[in-house]
VEXDRENTOR-314156 format. One record per residue (C-alpha): residue number from 1; residue in one letter; x, y, z. Coordinates in steps of 0.05 Angstrom, whole numbers. Layout:
BEGIN
+------+--------+--------+--------+--------+
! rogu ! torvex !     px !     py !     pz !
+------+--------+--------+--------+--------+
!  NUM !      a !      X !      Y !      Z !
...
+------+--------+--------+--------+--------+
This chain:
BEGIN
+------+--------+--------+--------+--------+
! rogu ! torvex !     px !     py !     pz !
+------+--------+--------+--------+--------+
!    1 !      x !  -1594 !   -978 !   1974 !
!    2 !      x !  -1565 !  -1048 !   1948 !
!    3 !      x !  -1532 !  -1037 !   1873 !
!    4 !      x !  -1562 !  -1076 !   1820 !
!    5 !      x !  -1525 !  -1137 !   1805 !
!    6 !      x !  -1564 !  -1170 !   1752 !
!    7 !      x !  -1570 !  -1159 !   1677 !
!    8 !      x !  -1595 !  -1196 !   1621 !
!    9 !      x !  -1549 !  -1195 !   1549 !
!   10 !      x !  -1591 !  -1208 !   1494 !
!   11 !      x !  -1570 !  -1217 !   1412 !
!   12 !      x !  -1620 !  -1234 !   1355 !
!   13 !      x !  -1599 !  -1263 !   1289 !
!   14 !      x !  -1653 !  -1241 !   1235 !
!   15 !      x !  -1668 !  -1280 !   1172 !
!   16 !      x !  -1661 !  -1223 !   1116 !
!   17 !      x !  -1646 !  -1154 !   1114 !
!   18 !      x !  -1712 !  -1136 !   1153 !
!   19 !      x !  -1692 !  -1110 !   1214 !
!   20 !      x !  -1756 !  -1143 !   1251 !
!   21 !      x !  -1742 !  -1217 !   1218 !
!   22 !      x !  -1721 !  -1250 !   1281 !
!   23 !      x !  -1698 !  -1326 !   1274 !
!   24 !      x !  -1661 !  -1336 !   1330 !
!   25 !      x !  -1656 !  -1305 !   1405 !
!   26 !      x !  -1608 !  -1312 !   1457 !
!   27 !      x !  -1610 !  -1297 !   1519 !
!   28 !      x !  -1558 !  -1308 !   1579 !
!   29 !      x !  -1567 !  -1283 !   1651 !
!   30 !      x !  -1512 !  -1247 !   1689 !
!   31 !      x !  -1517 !  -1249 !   1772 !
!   32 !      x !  -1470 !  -1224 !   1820 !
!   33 !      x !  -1411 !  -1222 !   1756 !
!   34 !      x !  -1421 !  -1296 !   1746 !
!   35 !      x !  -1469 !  -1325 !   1690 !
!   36 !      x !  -1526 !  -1359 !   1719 !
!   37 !      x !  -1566 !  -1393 !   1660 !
!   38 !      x !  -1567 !  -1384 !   1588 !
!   39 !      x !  -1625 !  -1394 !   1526 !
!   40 !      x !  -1635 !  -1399 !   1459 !
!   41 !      x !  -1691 !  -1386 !   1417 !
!   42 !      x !  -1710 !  -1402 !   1348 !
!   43 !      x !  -1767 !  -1366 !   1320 !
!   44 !      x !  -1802 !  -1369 !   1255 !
!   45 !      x !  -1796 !  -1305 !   1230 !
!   46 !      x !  -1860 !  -1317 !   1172 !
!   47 !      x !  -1812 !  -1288 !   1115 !
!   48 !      x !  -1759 !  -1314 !   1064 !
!   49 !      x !  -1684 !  -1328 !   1085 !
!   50 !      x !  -1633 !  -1290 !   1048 !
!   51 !      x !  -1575 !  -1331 !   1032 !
!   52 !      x !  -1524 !  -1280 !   1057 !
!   53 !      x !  -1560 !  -1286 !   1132 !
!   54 !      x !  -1550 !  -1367 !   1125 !
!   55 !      x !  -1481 !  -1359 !   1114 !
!   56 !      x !  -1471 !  -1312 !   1177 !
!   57 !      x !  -1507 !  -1356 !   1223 !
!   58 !      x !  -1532 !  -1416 !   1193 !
!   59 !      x !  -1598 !  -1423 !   1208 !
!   60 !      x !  -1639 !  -1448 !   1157 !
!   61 !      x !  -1715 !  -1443 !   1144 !
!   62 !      x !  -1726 !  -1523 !   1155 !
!   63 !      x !  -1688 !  -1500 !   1226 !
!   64 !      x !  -1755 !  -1453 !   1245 !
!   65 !      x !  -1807 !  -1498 !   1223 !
!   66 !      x !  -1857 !  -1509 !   1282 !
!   67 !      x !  -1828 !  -1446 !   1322 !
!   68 !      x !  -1863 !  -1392 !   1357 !
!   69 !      x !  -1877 !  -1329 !   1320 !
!   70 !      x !  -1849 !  -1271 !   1352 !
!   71 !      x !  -1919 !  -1252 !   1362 !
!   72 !      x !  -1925 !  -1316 !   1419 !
!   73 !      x !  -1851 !  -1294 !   1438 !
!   74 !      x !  -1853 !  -1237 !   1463 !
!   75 !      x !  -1910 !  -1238 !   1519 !
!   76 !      x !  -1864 !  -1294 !   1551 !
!   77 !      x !  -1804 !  -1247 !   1541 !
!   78 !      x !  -1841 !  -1189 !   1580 !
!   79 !      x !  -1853 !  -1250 !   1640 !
!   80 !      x !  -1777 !  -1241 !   1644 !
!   81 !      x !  -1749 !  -1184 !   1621 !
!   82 !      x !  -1789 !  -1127 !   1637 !
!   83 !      x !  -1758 !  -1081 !   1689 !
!   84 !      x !  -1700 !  -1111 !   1685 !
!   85 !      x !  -1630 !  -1080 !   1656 !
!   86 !      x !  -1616 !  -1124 !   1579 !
!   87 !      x !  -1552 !  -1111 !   1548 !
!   88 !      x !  -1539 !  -1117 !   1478 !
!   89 !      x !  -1485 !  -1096 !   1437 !
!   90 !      x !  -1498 !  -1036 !   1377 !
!   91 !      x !  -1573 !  -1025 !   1374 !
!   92 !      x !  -1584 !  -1077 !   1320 !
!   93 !      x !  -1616 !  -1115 !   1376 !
!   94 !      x !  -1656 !  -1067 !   1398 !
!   95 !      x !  -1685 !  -1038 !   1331 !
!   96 !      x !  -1697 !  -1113 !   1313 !
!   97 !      x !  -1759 !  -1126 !   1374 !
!   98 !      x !  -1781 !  -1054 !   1359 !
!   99 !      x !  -1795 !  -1071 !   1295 !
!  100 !      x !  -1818 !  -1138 !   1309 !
!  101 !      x !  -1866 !  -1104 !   1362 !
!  102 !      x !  -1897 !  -1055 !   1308 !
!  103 !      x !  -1906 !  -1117 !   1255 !
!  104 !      x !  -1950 !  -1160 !   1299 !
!  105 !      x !  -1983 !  -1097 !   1343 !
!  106 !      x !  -1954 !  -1118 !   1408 !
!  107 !      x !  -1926 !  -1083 !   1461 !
!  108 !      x !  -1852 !  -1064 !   1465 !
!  109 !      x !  -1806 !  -1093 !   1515 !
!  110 !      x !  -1814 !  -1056 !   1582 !
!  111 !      x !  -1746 !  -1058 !   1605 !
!  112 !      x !  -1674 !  -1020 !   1619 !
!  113 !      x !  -1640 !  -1026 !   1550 !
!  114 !      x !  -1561 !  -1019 !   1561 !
!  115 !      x !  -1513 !  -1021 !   1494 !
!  116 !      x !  -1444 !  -1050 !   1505 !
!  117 !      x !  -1423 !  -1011 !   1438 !
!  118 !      x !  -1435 !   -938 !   1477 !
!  119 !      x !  -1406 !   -972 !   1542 !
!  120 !      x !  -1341 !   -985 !   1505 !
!  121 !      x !  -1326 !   -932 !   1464 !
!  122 !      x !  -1330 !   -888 !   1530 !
!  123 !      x !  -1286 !   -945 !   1569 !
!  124 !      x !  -1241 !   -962 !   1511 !
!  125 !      x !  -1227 !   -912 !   1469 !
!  126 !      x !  -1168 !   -933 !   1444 !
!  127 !      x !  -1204 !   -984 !   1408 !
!  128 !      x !  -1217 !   -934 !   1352 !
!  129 !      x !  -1151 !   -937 !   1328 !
!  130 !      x !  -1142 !  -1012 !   1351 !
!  131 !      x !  -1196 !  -1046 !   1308 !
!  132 !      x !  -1253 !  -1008 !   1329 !
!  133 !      x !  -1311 !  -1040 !   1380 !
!  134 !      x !  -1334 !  -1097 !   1347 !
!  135 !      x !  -1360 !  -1151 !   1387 !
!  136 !      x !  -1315 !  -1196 !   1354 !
!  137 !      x !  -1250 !  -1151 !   1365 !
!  138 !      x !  -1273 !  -1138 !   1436 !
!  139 !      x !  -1265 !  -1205 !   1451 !
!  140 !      x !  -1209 !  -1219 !   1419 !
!  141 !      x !  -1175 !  -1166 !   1459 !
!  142 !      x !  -1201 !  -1193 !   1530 !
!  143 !      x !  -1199 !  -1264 !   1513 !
!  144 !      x !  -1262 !  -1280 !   1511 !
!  145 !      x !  -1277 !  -1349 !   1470 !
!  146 !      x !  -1344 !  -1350 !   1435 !
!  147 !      x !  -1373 !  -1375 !   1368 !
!  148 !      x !  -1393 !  -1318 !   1333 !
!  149 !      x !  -1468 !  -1307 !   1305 !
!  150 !      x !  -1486 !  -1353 !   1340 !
!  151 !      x !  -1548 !  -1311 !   1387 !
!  152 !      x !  -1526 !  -1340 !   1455 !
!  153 !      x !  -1452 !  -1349 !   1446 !
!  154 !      x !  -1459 !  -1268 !   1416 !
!  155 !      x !  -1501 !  -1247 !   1481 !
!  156 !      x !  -1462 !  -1279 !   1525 !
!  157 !      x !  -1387 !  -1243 !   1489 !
!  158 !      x !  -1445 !  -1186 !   1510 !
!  159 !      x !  -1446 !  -1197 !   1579 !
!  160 !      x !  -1376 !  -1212 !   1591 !
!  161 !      x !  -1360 !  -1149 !   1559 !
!  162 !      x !  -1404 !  -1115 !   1598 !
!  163 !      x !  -1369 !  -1141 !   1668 !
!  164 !      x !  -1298 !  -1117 !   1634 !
!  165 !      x !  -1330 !  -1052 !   1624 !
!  166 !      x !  -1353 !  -1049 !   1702 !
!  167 !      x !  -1291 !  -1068 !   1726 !
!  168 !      x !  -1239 !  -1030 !   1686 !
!  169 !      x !  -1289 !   -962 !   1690 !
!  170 !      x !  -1311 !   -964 !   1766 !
!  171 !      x !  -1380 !   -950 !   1751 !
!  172 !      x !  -1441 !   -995 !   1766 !
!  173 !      x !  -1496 !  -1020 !   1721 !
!  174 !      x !  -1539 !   -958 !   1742 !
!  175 !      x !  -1488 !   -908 !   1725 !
!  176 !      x !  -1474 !   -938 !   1653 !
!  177 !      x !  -1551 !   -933 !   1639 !
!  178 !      x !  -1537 !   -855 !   1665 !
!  179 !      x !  -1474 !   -842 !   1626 !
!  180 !      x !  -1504 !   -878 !   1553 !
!  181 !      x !  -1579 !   -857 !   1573 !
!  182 !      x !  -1642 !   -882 !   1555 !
!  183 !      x !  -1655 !   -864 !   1482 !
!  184 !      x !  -1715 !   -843 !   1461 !
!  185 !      x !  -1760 !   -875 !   1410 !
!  186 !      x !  -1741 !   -855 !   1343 !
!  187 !      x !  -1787 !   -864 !   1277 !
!  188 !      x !  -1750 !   -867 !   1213 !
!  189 !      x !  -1748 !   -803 !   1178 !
!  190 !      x !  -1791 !   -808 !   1119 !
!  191 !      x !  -1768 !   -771 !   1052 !
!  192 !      x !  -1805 !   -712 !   1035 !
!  193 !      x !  -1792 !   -716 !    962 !
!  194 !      x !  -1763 !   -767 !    922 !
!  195 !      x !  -1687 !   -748 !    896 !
!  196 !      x !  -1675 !   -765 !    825 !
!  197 !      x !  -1598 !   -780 !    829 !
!  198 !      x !  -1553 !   -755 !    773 !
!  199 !      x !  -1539 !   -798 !    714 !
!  200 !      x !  -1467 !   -809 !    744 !
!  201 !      x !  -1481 !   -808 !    823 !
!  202 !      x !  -1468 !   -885 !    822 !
!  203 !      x !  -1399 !   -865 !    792 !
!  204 !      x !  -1378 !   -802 !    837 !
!  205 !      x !  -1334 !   -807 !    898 !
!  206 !      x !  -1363 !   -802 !    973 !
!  207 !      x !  -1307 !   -835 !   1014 !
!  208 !      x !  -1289 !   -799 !   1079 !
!  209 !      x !  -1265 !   -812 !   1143 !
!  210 !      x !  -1309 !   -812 !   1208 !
!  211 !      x !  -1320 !   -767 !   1262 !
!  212 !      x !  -1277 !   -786 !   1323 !
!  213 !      x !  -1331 !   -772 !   1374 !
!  214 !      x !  -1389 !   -807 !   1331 !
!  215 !      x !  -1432 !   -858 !   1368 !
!  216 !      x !  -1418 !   -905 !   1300 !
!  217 !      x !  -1340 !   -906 !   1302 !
!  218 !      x !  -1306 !   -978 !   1278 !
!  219 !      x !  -1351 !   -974 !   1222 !
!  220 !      x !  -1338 !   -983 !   1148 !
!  221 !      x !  -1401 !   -962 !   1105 !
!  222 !      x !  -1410 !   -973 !   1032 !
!  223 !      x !  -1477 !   -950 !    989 !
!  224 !      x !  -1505 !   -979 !    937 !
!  225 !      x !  -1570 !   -975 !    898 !
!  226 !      x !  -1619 !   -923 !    891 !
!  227 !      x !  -1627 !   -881 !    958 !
!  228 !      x !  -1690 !   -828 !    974 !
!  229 !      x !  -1637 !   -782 !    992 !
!  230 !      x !  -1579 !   -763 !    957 !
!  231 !      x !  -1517 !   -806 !    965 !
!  232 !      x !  -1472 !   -745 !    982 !
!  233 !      x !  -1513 !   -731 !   1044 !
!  234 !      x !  -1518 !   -808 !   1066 !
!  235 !      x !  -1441 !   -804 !   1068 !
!  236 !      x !  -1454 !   -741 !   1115 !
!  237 !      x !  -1491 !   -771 !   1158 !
!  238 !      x !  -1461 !   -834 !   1164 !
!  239 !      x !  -1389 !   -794 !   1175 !
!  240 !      x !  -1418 !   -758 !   1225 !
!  241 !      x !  -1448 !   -818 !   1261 !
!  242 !      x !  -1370 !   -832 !   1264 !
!  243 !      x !  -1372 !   -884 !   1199 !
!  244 !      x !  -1310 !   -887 !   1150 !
!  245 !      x !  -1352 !   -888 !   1078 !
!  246 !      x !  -1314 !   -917 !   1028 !
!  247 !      x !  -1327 !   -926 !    948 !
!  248 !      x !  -1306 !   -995 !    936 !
!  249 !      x !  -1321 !  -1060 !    961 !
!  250 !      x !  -1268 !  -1085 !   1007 !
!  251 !      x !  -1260 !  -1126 !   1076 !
!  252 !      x !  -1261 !  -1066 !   1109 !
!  253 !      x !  -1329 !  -1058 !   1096 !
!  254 !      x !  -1382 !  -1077 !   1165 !
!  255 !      x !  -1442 !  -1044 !   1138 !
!  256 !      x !  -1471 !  -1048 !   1059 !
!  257 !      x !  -1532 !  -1001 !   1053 !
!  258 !      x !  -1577 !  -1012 !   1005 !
!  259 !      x !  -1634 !   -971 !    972 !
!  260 !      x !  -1696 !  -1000 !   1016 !
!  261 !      x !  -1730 !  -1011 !    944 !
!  262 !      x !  -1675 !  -1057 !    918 !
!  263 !      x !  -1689 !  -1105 !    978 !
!  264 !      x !  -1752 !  -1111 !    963 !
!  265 !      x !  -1754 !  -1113 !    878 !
!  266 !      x !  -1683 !  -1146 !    869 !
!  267 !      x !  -1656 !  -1214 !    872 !
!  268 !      x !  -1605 !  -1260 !    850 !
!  269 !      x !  -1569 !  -1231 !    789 !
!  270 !      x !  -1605 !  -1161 !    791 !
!  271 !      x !  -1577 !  -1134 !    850 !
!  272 !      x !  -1524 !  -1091 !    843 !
!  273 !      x !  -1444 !  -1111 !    830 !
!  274 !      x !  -1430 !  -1087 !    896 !
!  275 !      x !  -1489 !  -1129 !    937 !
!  276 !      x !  -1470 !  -1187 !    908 !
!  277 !      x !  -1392 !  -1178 !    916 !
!  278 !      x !  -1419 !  -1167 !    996 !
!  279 !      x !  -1457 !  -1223 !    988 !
!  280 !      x !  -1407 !  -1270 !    967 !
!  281 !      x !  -1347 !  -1235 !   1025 !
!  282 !      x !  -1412 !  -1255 !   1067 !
!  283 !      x !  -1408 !  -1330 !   1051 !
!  284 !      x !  -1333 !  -1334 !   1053 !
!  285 !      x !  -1344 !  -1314 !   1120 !
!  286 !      x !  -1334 !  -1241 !   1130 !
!  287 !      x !  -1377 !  -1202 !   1165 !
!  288 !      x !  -1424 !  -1150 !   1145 !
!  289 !      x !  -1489 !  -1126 !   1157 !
!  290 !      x !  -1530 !  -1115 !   1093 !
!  291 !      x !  -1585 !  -1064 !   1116 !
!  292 !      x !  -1634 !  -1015 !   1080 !
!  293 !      x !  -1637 !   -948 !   1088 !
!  294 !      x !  -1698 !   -935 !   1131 !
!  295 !      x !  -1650 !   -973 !   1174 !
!  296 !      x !  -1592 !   -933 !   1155 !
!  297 !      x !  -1632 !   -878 !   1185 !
!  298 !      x !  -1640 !   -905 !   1250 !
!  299 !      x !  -1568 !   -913 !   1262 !
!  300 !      x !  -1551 !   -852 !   1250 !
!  301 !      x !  -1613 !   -821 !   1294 !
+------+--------+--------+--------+--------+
């Protein structure tokens, strides 16, 4: 039997800090280990911009006016893409059209989804001590120009990736989606009671190191806000996803989660010290994802 050749590497930019608020897709097809064509898409994503996501990738709401709704995007999408292998790198990506799929009642993407992240960190995994796996480090490392945030300059860093991974491991395109596996749908866990933190949890210490063999290691997590569960067992779980938690704002920090009620009830000067120091790393050009913790939840399975 012929081996599989061709993949598709995909990245979404989203507007806010809702997972399913694609604004822009990209899309760049891989054949025989050579590019073949690339896209991009801008979608409206029917929701507000946050001014931290501008900054990242600079699309603007006057960009989206007059774009297809993800809702017209993705039964063109499925033309393509279904039964085919899509690459993508963390599951950001991935999460994003599931969401998507749930807020306009369409069906999910049919296809093979592969994550570059897992892919490396079995290939490379001297990376955790070298930077971590990054898409931006990757590239770095291999040489591999791109502009990043930008949806098809980021999918195609993807794909390229991808073929490094191939090459350096021995192991075909059907063998990676063996090794990493097909992961099943996951709901976010929802809170059986409601923790009331402590008067001083904002003020107590969580900071830990990361499990070495967690599917999450390169990343620097920082809370902030009020969480459903207690704060002391969000830094478990996000050490033993393989996260570094830290206390402090620095430019270490790739991930800011935020109580999924202060995305929706705070802006501008209301948000916490801490989401706004974030958000002003974010404009200077440093990048983090700001993400709430239903979606915390989800990365850590």
């Amino acid at each position: 039997m012929a081996r599989v050749t061709d993949f598709i590497a995909l990245d979404v930019e989203t507007a806010n800090a809702d997972v399913g608020s694609i604004c822009s897709i990209g899309l760049v097809h891989f054949r025989a280990g050579k590019i073949f064509k690339s896209l991009t898409i801008l979608v409206d994503p029917q929701g507000p911009f946050d001014p931290g996501n501008i900054a990242i990738h600079g699309i603007r709401p006057s960009d989206v006016v007059g774009k297809p709704t993800m809702a017209q995007v993705f039964p063109v999408l499925a033309q393509s893409l279904n039964g085919t292998i899509v690459t993508h790198h963390s599951s950001f990506d991935r999460r994003a059209f599931a969401s998507a799929a749930t807020r306009y009642g369409v069906t999910e993407l049919e296809c093979f989804w592969l994550d570059t992240l897992a892919v490396a960190r079995r290939t490379w995994r001297e990376f955790a001590d070298a930077g971590g796996f990054g898409l931006a480090n990757l590239s770095q490392s291999f040489e591999i120009k791109f502009r990043h945030h930008e949806a098809e300059e980021d999918a195609r860093a993807c794909g390229l990736i991808m073929l490094k991974a191939l090459e350096d491991s021995g192991l075909d395109l059907e063998d990676w989606l063996g090794v990493v596996g097909q992961a099943a749908r996951r709901t976010v866990r929802e809170a059986s009671r409601v923790v009331v933190p402590r008067r001083n949890e904002a003020f107590a210490r969580y900071a830990q190191p990361g499990e070495r063999n967690g599917m999450l290691i390169g990343e620097t997590v920082l809370f902030t806000g009020f969480l459903q569960m207690h704060r002391s067992e969000a830094a478990s779980l996000a050490a033993k996803a393989g996260c570094n938690v830290v206390d402090t704002v620095s430019r270490k920090v790739t991930v800011l989660v935020v109580g999924d009620q202060d995305l929706r009830l705070t802006r501008g000067n209301v948000k916490s010290r801490k989401h706004r120091k974030v958000e002003e790393m974010i404009a200077e050009g440093l990048s983090v994802r700001i993400v709430g913790e239903s979606e915390f939840l989800q990365m850590v399975g």
